[in-house]
N, C-alpha and C positions, 0 to 999 in steps of 0.2 A: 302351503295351501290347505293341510287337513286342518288346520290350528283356524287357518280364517274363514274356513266351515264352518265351524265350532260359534264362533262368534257373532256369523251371519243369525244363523239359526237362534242364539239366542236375544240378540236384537229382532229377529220376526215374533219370536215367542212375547217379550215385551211388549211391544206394540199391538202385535192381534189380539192377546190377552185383554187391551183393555177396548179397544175400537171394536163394536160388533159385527166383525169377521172373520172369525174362528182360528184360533190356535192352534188348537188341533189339527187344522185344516190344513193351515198352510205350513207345520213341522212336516206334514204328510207331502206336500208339493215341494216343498224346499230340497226336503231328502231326498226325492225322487230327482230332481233337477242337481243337485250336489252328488249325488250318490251317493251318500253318508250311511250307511247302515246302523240303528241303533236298536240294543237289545229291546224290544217289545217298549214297553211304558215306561221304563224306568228315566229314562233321559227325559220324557215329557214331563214326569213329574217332581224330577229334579230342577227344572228351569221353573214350574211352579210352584216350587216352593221359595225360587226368588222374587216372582209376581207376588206372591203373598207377603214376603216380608217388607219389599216395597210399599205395596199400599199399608201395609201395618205400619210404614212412617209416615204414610201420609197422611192417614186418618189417624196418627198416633192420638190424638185430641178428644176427638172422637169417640176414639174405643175409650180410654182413662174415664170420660164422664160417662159412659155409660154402664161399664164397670161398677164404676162408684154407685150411680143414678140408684142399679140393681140390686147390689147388696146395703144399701142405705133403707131401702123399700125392705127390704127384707129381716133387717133387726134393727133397724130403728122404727118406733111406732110413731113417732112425734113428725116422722120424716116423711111418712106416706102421702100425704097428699102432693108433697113437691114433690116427690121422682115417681109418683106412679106412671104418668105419661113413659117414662124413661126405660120403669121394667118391665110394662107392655110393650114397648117396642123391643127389647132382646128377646123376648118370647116369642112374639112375632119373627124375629129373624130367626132364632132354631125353626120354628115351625116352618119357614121357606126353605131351608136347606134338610129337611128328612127326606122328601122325595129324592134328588139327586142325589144323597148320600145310599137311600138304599139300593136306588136303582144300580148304581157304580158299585157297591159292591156285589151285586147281582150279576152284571154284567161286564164285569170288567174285563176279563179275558177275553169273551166274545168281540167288545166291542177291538180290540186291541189286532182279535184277527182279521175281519172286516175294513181296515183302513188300509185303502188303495185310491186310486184316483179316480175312480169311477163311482166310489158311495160319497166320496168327498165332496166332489164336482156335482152331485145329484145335491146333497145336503147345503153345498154352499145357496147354490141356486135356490132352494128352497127360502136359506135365511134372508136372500136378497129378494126376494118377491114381498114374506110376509114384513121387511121394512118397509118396501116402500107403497105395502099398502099402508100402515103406520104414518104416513109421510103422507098418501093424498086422503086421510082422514084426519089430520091432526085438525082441523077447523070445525068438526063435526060435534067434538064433546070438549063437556064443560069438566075441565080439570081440577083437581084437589091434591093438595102438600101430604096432608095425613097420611098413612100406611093403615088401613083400617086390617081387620080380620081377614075379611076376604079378600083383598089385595094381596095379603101374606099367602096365601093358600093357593089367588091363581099364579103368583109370580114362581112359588114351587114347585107348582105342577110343569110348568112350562120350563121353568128353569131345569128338570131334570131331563129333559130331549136332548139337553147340550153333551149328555154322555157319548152320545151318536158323533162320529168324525165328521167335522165340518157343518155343524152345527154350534153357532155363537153362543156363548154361555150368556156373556153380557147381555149380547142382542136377543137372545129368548127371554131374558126380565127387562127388556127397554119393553120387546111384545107383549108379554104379559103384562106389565106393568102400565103398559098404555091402551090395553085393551081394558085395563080397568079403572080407566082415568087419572093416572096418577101423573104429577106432572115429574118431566124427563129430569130436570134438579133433583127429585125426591126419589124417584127410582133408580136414578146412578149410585147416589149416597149410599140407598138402601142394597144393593144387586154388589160395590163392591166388598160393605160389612158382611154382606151375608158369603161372599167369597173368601174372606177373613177365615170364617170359621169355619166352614169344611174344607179350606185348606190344611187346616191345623193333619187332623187324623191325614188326610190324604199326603203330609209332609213327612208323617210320620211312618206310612206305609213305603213311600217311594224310599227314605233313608233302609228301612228292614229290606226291600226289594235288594239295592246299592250294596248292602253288607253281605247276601247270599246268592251274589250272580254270578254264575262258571266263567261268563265270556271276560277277556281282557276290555279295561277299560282306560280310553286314554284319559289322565289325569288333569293332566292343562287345560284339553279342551275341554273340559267338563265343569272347571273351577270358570275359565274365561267366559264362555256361555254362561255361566249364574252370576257374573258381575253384569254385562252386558243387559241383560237378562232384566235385573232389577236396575240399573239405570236406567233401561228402555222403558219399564214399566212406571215407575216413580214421574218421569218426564212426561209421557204419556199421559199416564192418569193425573196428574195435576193439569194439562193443557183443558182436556176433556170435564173436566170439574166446572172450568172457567170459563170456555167457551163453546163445548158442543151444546145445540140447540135441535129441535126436532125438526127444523126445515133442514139440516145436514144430512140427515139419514136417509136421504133422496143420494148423495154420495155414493154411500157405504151399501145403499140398496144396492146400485147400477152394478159398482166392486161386485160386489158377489156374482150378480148375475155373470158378468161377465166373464170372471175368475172361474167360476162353477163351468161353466159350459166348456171353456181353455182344458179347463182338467177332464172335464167327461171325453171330450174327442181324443183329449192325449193318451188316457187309456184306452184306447182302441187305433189309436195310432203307433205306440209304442210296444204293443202286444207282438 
């Protein structure tokens, strides 16, 4: 039964990870509901570093030309005008992920004490309001593909709230990202390279975390959760590439709402 703990949890992590319904949130509901104890952050960002390698296959394509795009631009002179588009947008996506990289490292502890089901439940709720205002404004503004400057800039700022438990990372760049007209294709693309790349450091923190932890850790389930983990996510995020559309997020809103509220009374009902 511990072992298919292990594997629940990392199937919710895959999935929430990429649907704008908090990961965080629901490894917080899950554990609480499994009674799984796990050491502080390390297991959350153990199973993110399999969300991140999964999308790193799926955009394997992706990343390789923009790679290229960027350092083409950069010592080839004859080359700049073709990939200039290419290393303005890697700029653009560092420039989206400094805010939550700072804030997380700022706050990481903190936020790590704070997650219970009553900040969760209050957060989920939140994310489910501000979709489905997203959802009955989607017919109000006139959308654009491009990732300009300022779209970088608000989807980072908003993107860094997601530090907060039960708050959607995804779904704080679907909100930003739609509060600045960018259409839902262009900012999933965009929201999960830019997950790409502060997963890198945050992959690399959770492994130094994993190498100097006191408490015993079970091993199987830890391996099992990170296959699971990135199957769930790989699947996911290829569905969601194909088919999620902005009339959906009427869904994913109600989810939350509903979810958030479940978890707010269960904390004060389990007290």
């Amino acid at each position: 039964m511990e072992i298919l703990k292990y594997i629940i949890l990392g199937i919710i992590q895959g999935v929430t990870e990429i649907f704008p319904i908090s990961s965080s949130g629901h490894l917080v509901i899950f554990q609480e509901l499994l009674k799984l104890e796990q050491p502080g952050l390390v297991f959350e960002m153990f199973t993110n570093t399999a969300s991140f390698l999964a999308l790193f296959v799926l955009f394997a394509k992706d990343i390789w030309e923009l790679i290229k795009g960027f350092f083409l631009y950069i010592f080839k002179k004859e080359a700049r005008e073709e990939y200039k588009d290419t290393f303005f947008y890697v700029l653009k996506l560092l420039v989206a992920v400094i805010p939550i990289g700072v804030v997380g490292l700022i706050f990481k502890d903190e936020m790590g004490m704070i997650k219970n089901l009553l900040t969760v439940g209050i957060a989920l709720f939140i994310t489910g309001a501000l979709l489905l205002t997203i959802f009955f404004t989607r017919n109000l503004i006139e959308e654009h593909d491009d990732i300009t400057w300022k779209d970088a800039i608000v989807v980072g700022f908003t993107q860094a709230f997601a530090v907060f438990p039960g708050i959607s990372r995804s779904g704080s760049t679907i909100i930003g990202g739609r509060a600045s007209r960018v259409s839902l294709k262009s900012i999933l693309r965009f929201s999960f390279l830019a997950y790409i790349i502060i997963s890198v450091p945050t992959s690399v923190l959770g492994a130094v975390d994993l190498v100097h932890i006191s408490e015993e850790i079970n091993w199987t389930g830890y391996i099992l959760a990170f296959i699971f983990t990135f199957g769930a996510t790989f699947l996911t995020g290829l569905f969601v590439m194909k088919k999620l559309k902005v009339e959906h997020l009427i869904y994913f809103g109600i989810y939350c709402l509903v979810v958030g509220i479940l978890a707010f009374s269960a904390f004060f009902i389990m007290r």
